[in-house]
C-alpha positions as protocol buffer text, in pm:
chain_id: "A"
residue {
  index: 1
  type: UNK
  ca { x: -5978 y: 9219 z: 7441 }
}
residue {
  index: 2
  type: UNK
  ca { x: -6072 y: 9202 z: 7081 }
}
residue {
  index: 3
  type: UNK
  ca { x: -5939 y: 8837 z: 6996 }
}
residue {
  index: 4
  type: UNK
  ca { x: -6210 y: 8659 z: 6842 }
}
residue {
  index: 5
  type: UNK
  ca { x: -6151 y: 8317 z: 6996 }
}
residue {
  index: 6
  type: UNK
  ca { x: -6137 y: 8454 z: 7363 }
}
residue {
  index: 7
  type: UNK
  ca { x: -6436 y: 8648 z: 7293 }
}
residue {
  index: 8
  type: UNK
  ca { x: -6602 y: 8352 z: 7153 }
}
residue {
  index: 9
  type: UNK
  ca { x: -6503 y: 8198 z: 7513 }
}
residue {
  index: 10
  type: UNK
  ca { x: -6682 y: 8467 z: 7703 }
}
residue {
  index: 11
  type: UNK
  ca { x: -6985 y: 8459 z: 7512 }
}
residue {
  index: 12
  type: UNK
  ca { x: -7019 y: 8066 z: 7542 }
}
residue {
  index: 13
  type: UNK
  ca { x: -6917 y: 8071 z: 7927 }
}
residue {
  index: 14
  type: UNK
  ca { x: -6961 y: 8404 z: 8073 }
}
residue {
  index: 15
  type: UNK
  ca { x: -7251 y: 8501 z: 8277 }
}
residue {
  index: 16
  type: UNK
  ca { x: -7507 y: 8687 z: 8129 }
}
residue {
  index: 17
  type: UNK
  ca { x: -7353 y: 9025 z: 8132 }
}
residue {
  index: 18
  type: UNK
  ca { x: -7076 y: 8917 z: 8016 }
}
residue {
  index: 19
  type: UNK
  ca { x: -7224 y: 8737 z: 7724 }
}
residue {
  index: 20
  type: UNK
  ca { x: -7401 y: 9034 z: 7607 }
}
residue {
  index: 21
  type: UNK
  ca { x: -7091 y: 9257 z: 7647 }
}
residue {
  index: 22
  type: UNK
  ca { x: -6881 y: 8982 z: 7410 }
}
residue {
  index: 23
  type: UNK
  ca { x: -7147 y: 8906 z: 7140 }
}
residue {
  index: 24
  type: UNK
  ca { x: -7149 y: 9306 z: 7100 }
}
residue {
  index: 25
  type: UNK
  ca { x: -6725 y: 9309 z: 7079 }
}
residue {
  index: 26
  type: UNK
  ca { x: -6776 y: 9026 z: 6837 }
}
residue {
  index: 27
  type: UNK
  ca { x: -7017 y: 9215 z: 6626 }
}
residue {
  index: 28
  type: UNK
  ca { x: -6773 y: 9519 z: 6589 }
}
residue {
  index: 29
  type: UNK
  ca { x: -6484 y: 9315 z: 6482 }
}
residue {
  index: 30
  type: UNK
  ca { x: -6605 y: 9296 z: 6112 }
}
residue {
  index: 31
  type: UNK
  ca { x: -6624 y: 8975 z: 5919 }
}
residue {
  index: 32
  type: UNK
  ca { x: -6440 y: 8768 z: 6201 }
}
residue {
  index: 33
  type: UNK
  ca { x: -6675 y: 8856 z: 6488 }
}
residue {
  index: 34
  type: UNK
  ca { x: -6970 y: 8788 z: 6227 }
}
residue {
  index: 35
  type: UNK
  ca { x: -6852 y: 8440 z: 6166 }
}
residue {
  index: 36
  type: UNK
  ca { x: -6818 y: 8341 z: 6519 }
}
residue {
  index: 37
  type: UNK
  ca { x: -7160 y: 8472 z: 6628 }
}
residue {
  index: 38
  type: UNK
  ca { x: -7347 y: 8291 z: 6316 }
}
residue {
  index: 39
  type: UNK
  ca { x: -7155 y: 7968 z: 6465 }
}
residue {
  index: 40
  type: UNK
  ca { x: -7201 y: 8020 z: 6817 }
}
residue {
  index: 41
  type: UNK
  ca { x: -7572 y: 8131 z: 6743 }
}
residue {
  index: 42
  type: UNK
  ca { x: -7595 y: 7796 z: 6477 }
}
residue {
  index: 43
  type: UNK
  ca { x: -7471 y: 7534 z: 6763 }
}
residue {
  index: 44
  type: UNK
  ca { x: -7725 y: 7363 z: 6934 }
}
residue {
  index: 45
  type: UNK
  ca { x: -7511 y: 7275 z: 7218 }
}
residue {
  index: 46
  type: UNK
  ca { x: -7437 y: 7587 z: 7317 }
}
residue {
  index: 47
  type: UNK
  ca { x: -7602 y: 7755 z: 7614 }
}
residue {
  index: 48
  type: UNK
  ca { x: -7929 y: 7940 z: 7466 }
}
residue {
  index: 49
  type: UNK
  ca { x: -7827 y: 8284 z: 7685 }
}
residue {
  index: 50
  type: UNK
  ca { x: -7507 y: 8269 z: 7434 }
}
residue {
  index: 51
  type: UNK
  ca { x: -7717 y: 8193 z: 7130 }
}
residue {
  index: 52
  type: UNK
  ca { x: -7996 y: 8471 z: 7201 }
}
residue {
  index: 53
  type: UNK
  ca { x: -7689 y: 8713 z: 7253 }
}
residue {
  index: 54
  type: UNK
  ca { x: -7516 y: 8628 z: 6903 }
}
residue {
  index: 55
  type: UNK
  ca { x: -7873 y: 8635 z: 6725 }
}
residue {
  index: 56
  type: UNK
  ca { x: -7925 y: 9009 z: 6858 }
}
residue {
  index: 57
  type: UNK
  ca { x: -7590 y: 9104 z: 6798 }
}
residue {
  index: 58
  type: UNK
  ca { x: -7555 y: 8995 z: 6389 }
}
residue {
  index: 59
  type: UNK
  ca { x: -7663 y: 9299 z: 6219 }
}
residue {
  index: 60
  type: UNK
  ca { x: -8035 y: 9216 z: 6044 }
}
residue {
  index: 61
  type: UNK
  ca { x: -7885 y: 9237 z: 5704 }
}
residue {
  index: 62
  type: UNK
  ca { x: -7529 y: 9008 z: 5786 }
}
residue {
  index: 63
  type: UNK
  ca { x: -7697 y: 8755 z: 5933 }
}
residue {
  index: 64
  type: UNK
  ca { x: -8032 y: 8666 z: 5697 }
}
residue {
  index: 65
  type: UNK
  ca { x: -7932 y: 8333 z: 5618 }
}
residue {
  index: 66
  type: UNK
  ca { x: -7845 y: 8247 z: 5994 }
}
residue {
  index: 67
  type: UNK
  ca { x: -8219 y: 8388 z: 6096 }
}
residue {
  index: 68
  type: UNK
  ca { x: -8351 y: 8231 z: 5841 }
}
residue {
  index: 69
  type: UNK
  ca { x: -8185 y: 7841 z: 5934 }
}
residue {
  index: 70
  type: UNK
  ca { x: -8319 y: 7925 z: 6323 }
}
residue {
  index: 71
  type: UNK
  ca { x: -8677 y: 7967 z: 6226 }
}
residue {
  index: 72
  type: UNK
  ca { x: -8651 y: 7593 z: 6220 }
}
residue {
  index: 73
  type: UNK
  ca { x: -8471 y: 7593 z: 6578 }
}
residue {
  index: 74
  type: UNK
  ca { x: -8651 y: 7388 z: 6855 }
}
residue {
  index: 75
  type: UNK
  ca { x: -8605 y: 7665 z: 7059 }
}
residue {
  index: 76
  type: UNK
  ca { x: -8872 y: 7862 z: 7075 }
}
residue {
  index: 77
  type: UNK
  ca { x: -8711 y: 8182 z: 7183 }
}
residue {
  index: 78
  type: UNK
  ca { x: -8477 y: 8123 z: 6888 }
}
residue {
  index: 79
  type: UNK
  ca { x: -8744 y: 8111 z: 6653 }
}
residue {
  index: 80
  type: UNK
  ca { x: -8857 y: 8414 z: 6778 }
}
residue {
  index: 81
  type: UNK
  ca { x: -8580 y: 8610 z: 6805 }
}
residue {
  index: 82
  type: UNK
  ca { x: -8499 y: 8519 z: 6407 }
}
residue {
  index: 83
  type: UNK
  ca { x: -8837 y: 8645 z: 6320 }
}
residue {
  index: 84
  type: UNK
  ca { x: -8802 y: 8967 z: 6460 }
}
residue {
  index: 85
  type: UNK
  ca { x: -8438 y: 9024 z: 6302 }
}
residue {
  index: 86
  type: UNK
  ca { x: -8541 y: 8904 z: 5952 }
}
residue {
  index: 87
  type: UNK
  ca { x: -8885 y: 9192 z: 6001 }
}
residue {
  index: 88
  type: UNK
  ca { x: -8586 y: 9451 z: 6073 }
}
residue {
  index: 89
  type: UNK
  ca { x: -8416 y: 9322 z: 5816 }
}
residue {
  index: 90
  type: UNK
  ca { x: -8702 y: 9360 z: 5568 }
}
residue {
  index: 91
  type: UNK
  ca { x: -8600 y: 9002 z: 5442 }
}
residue {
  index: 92
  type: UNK
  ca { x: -8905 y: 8965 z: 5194 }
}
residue {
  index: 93
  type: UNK
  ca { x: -8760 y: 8656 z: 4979 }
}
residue {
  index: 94
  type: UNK
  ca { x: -8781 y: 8482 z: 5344 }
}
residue {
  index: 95
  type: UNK
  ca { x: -9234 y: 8536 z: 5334 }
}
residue {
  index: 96
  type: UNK
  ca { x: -9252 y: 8124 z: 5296 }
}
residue {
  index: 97
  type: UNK
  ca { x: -9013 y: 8022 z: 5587 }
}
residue {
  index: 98
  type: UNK
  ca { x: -9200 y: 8294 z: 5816 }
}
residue {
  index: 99
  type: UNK
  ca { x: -9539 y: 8179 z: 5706 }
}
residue {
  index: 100
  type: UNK
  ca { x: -9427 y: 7781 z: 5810 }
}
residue {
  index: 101
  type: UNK
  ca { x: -9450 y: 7909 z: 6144 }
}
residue {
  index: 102
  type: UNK
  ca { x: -9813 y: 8073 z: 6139 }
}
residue {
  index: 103
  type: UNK
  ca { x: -9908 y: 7758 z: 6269 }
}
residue {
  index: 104
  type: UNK
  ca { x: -9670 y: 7686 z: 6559 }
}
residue {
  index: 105
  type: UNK
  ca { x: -9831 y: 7658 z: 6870 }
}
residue {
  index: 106
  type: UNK
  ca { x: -9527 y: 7761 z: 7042 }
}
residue {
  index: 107
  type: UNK
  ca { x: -9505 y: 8047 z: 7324 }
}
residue {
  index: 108
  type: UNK
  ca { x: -9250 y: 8127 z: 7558 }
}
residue {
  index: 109
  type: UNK
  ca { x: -9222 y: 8327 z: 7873 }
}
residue {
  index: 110
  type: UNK
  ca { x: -9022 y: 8678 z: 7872 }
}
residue {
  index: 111
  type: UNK
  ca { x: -9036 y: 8825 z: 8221 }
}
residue {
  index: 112
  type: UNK
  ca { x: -9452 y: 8840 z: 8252 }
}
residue {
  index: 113
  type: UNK
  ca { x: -9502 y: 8827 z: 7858 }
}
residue {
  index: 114
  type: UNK
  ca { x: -9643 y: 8560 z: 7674 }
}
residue {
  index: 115
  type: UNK
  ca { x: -9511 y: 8543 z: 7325 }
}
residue {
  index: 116
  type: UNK
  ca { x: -9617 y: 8325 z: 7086 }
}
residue {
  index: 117
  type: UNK
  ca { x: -9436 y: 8226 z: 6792 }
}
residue {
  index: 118
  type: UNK
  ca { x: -9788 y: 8234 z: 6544 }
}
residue {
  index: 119
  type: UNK
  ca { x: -9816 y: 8601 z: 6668 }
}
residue {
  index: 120
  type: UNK
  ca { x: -9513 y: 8687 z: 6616 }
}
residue {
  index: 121
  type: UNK
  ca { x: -9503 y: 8527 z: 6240 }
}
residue {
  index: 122
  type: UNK
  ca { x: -9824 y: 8664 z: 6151 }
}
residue {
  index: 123
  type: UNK
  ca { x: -9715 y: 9041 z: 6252 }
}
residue {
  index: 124
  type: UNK
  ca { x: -9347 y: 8955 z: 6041 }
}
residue {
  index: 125
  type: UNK
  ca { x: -9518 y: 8834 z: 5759 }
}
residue {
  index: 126
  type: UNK
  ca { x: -9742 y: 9191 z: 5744 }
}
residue {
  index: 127
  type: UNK
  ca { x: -9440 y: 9368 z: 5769 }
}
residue {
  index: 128
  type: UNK
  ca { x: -9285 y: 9183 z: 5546 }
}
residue {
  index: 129
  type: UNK
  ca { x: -9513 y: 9155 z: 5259 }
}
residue {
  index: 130
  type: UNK
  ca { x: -9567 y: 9559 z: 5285 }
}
């Protein structure tokens, strides 16, 4: 199945696996599969599993400008998840959007981890700056 709007479907709707398994079809279709998981991974109504899956499927460099719009996500595991693509990215000309966030109090649970979102800036914005 390489049809970008039932793909889209699956990574909205499926369960998890399948989510994962669409966002990465998505990201091998080129230009169209890009486009759908910057939109998917932009909506706020969709489910956050679907959004997480498009953010870590847009290659670092394709999707700058989308990681760059979800640092200001209310999400907090969005937030993170767009700091640590624009770091593999080597985004520099992002350095002031990363450093808004050295003072979010934000953290979020991932399996027995505590991440917080200042931590996570702060280490970005090293990398970042060289």
């Amino acid at each position: 199945m390489t049809d970008p709007r039932s793909l889209e479907e699956r990574l909205r709707h499926g369960p998890p696996l399948e989510r994962e398994h669409a966002a990465l079809r998505l990201a091998a279709l080129g230009a169209s599969g890009r486009e759908v998981l910057a939109r998917v991974a932009l909506d706020p109504t969709a489910a956050t599993g679907a959004r997480v899956a498009a953010v870590r499927s847009l290659a670092p460099t394709d999707g700058t400008p989308v990681f760059a719009s979800l640092l200001k996500d209310p999400l907090p595991v969005l937030r993170f998840w767009a700091l640590e693509r624009l770091c593999e990215a080597g985004a520099s000309q992002y350095v002031d959007e990363v450093s808004s966030l050295l003072g979010d109090p934000a953290t979020f649970h991932d399996l027995d981890e505590e991440i917080s979102i200042a931590e996570t800036a702060r280490r970005v914005l090293t990398a970042l700056r060289g």
